[in-house]
N, C-alpha and C positions, 0 to 999 in steps of 0.2 A: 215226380215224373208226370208229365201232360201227355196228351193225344192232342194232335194237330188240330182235325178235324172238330175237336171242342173248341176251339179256340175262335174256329169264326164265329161271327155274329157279338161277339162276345160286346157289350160297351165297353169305353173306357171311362171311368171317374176320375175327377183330380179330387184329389184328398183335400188341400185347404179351403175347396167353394162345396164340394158335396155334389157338382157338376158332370151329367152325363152328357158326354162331347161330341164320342168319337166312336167309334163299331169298328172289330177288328175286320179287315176284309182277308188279307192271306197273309201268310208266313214267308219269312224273307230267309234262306237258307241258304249257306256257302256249301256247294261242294264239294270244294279242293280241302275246305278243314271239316266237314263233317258236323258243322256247329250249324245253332238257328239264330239269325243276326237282331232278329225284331219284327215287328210286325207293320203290315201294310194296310192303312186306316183310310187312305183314298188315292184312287189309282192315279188324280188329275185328270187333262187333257191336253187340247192343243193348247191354251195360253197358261197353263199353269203345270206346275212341276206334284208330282205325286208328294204324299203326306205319309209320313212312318215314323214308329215309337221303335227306338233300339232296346232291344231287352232291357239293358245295363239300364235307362231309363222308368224300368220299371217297379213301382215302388213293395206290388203283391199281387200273384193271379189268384184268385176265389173261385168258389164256384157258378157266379152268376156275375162277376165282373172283372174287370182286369185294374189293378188301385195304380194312380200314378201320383207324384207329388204334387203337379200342378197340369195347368193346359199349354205351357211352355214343353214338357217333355216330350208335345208332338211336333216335327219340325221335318223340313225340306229334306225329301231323297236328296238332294245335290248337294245336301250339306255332309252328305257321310260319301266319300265316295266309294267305299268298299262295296256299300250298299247300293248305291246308284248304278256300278256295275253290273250287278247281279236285275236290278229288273231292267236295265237295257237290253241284257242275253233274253229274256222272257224264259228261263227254265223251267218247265213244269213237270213236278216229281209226279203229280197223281195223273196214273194210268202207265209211265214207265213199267215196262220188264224188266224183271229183274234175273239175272241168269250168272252165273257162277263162271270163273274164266276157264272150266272142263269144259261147258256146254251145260251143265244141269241149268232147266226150269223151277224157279225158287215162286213166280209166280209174278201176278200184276200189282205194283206199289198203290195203295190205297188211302194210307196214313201213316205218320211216323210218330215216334214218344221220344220228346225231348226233356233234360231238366232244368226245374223249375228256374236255376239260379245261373249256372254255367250258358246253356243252351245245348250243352252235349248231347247230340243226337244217340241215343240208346239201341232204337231198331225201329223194323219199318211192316206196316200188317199191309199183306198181302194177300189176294186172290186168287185161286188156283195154284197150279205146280206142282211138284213131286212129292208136296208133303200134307193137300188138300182134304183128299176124300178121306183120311182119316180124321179132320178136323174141321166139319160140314162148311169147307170151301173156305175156311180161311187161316191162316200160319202167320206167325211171327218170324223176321226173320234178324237177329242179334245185327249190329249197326258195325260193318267190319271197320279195321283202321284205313282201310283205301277202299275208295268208292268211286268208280269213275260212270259220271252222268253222259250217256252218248243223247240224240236225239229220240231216239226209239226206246233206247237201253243201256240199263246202268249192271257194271260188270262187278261182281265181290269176290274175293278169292276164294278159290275152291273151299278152304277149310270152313268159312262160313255154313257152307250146306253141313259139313260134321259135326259142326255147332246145332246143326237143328233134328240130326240123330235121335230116335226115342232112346234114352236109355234104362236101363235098370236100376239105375243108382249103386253109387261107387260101394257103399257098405253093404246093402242089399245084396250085392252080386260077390261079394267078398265069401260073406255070411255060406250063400250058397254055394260056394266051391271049397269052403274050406273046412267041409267036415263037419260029421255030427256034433262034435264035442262045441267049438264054435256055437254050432246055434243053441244048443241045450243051453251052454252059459248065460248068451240071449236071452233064451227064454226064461231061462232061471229068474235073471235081473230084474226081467218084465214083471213077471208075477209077483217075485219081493217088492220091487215098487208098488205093484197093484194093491198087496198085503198093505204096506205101508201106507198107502191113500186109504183104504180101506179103515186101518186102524184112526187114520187122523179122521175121516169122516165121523169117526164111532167118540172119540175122545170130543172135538167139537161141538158134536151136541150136547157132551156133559156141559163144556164152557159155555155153551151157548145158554142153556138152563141157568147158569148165577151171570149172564152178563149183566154190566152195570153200569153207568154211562162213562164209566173209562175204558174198557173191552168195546163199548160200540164204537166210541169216537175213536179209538185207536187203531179198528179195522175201517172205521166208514168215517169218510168226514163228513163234522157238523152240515157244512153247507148241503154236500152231499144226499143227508138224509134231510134236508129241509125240503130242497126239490123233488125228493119222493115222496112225502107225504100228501104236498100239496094237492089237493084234490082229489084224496085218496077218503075212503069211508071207513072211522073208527071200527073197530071189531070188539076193543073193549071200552067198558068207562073207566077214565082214571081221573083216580082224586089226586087234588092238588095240598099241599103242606098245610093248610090254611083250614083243611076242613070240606072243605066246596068240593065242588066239580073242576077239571081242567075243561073235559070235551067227555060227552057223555057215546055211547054206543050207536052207531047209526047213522051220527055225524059225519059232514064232510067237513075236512079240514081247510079252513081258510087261512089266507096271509095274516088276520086280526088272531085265530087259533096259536099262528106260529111265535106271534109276536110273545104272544101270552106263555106260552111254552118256554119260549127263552131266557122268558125275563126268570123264569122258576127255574129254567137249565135243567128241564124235562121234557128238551130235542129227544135224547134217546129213547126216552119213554113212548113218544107221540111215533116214533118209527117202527117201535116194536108191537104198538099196537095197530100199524095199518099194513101191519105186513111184510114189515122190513126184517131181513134177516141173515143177523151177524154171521151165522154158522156157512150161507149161501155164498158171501162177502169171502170168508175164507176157503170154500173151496175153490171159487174163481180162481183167487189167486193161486193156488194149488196147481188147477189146471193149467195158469198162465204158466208158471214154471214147468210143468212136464214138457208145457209147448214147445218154454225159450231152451229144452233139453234134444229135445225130438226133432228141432227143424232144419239140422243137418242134412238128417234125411232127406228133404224135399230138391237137394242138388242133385240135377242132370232130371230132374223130371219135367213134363208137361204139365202148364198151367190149363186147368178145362175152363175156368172164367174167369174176369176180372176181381181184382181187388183194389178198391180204392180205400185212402185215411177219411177221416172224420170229415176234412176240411176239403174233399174231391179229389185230391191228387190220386195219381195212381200210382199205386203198389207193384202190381205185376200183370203182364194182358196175354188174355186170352191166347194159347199156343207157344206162349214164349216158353222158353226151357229154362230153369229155375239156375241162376248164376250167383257166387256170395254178394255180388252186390245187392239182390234180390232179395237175398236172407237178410242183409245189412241192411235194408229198407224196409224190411218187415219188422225186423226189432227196433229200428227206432219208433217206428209210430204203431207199435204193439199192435200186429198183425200175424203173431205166429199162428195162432191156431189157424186162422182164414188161411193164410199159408198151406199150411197144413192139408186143411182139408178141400184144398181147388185142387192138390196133385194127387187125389183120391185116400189120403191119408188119414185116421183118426191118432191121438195122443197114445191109443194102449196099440195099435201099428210104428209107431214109431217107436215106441220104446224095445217092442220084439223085438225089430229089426235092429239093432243099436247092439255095437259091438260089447261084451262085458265091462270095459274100462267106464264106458259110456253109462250103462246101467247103473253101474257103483254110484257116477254123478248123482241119477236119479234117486236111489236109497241114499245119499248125502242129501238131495236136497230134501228129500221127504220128510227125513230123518232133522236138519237143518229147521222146516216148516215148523215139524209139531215143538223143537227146543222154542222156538220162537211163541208157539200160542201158550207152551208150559210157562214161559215166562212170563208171557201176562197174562194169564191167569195165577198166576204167583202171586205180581203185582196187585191184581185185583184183589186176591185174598187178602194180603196185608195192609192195602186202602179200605178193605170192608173191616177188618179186625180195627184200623183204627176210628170207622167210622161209629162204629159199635160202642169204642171204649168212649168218644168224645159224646155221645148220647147216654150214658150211664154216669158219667163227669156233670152234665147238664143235670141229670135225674136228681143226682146225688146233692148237688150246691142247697145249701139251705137248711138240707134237713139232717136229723139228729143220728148219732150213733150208737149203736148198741151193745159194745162193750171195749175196751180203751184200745186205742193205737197204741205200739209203741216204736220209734224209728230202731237200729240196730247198735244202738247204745242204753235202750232201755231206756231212752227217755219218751213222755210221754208228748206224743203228736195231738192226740184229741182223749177226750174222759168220755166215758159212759153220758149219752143226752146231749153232748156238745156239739154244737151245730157246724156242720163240714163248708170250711171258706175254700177259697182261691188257693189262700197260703197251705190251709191244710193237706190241697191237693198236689200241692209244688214238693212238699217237705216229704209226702209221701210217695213220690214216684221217686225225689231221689235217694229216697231210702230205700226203694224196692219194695216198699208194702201197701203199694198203690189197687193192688188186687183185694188186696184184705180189707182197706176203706172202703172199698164199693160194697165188697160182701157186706159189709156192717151196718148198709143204710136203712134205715128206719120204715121201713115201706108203709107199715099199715096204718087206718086209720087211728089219729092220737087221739089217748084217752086221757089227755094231760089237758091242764087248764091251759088259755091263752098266756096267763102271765108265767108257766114253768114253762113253754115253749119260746117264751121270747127272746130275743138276743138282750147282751148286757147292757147295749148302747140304742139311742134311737137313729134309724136309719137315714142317711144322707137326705131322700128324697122323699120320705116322708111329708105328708100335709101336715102341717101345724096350725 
């Protein structure tokens, strides 16, 4: 969703030259369908015909431009005539009253929010009215199905002002009529989720303690923790497989830092030591779910400020009263918490107020959360047990045993002294006594001559 009034000034670029052409001037809006047609990039004059971009023409609105395909996408009002009508009439929405067809004052039209793709006009912010001084002089007023533009004043049907009614909220107001028993369950739910976050916070840190670069990459991505590191200052020194240094303490991490870190695939190492942290990563997420749980709530309520996505759109504006399309706009460009808390809401108010059925969701997802980190941390355990066993496989290659293998036929796999191969270690795992070869390796220093320690044969690569 757009605001109008961002829209002027805006450039427009064509995309295949990189070309800044054209500056939005206004907004071309039908008001027998309630849609916005395109925009109006040059009003003309007497010897020439006005200049306009149809929406449908356009290829991306941004925050600081409007993208079109090329400088063909702008072309003659007289070529659309739907559009050619509409600035013949010259209709201008900003400064219209807007008044209800009872007679209610809804206030003076100031801006409207259309979307981004359709042009469906959404609703229209207004000055003054009956619903001002509570909201320091300015309301939202929801975009009715019939909107009739007079010269003065544009009429919307009475129901529109009920639409801009404060209300309680449908389950809130539930809650409160329907008996203690009701809210206790409520609040029962609350608190067992709260228990339940609580415990996952508390288990967390255990996992956070043995994470290992599969628990990091699996909660944060790679690239993720590359872009927070950058320019961040070590806290510890970590050594590298090699012996050396990767990045010593003190350090600020550079792009040459990162490069050298990758090539070692000790990204997660270099995150955990600037600060970066897994356990932080999983509560978000934690939180993002009580949000996408709780934002129910926020129907029939008042928005106190803006919300806009990453990329400028807006989410919900200032006085609007919170509609599922609202919520459906909020979870697609993960916005529930901001949701949340512009209708004066935090995540442990939302769950209060949240009917028992509702709560249970919440102890399912909590409950859901931690099956999820028990899992990888499972996982991690059984990549760290095998990571352990292939570093005692490597220990072991070469050197001698200390007293005989035998597979589960009693036959002998290796003798007392004989040095542990590849094969031996093959014949051994599938014999299940792959445990008992490592136990047997020869650790200390040999008090054997070179020529009883040697193999029977001389080695492939040996110099001769």
């Amino acid at each position: 969703m757009r605001n109008g009034k961002g829209m002027i000034g805006k450039p427009v670029v064509a995309y295949d030259s990189g070309e800044k052409f054209k500056t939005i001037v206004d907004l071309i809006f039908d008001q027998e369908n309630n849609v916005l047609l395109g925009f109006l990039v040059d009003e003309g004059g007497w010897f020439s015909n006005a200049l306009v971009l149809p929406l449908t023409r356009v290829q991306a609105i941004g925050s600081d431009a409007v993208i079109v395909p090329s400088v063909d996408a702008i072309s003659s009002a007289s070529d659309f005539p739907e559009i050619q009508s509409i600035l013949e009439r010259d209709n201008t929405l900003r400064g219209t009253k807007i008044m209800t067809t009872d007679g209610r004052d809804l206030g003076t039209m100031v801006d409207l929010y259309f979307d981004d793709m359709s042009g469906a006009i959404e609703g229209y912010e207004v000055s003054g009215g009956i619903f001002a001084d509570a909201y320091s002089g300015r309301s939202f007023v929801p975009a009715p199905d019939t909107l009739k533009i007079g010269e003065d004043v544009a009429f919307v049907p009475a129901e529109t002002a009920d639409l801009m009614e404060e209300q309680v909220g449908g389950i809130r107001a539930a809650l409160q009529t329907a008996g203690g028993k009701a809210q206790e369950m409520a609040q029962t739910a609350g608190e067992k989720a709260q228990e339940a976050a609580q415990a996952t916070g508390s288990k967390l840190q255990e996992v956070a303690q043995m994470a290992s670069t599969k628990l990091t990459n699996a909660v944060v991505n790679p690239e993720e923790q590359e872009m927070f590191v950058l320019g961040k200052v070590v806290q510890r020194t970590i050594a590298n497989p090699d012996g050396g240094y990767l990045i010593q303490e003190g350090q600020i991490v550079t792009e040459a830092d990162i490069l050298v870190a990758r090539s070692y695939n000790m990204i997660d190492e270099l995150y955990r030591a600037t600060g970066g942290s897994v356990k932080d990563k999983l509560g978000e997420k934690f939180t993002g779910a009580v949000a996408n749980v709780g934002i129910d709530q926020t129907l029939g309520r008042r928005v106190s400020r803006m919300i806009f996505t990453p990329e400028g759109s807006v989410v919900a504006v200032e006085g609007q009263i919170v509609t599922p399309r609202v919520i459906e706009r909020a979870k697609t460009y993960h916005q529930e918490q901001a949701l949340l808390e512009s209708v004066g809401l935090t995540s442990g108010d939302a769950l209060r107020t949240t009917t028992s059925d509702v709560g249970q969701q919440v102890k399912e997802g909590a409950k859901g959360l931690w099956e999820q980190v028990k899992e990888t941390a499972s996982n991690l355990q059984e990549h760290g047990t095998q990571v352990i066993e292939e570093k005692r496989i490597k220990g072991a290659l070469g050197r001698p045993v200390t007293r005989v293998i035998l597979d589960l036929n009693d036959t002998v796999i290796l003798n007392v002294g004989e040095l542990i191969t590849h094969q031996a270690i093959d014949i051994a795992r599938q014999a299940n006594v792959l445990e008992i070869l490592l136990d047997s390796v020869y650790t200390e220093t040999p008090k054997l001559s070179l020529d009883e320690l040697r193999a029977p044969e001389p080695g492939k690569a040996a110099l001769t």
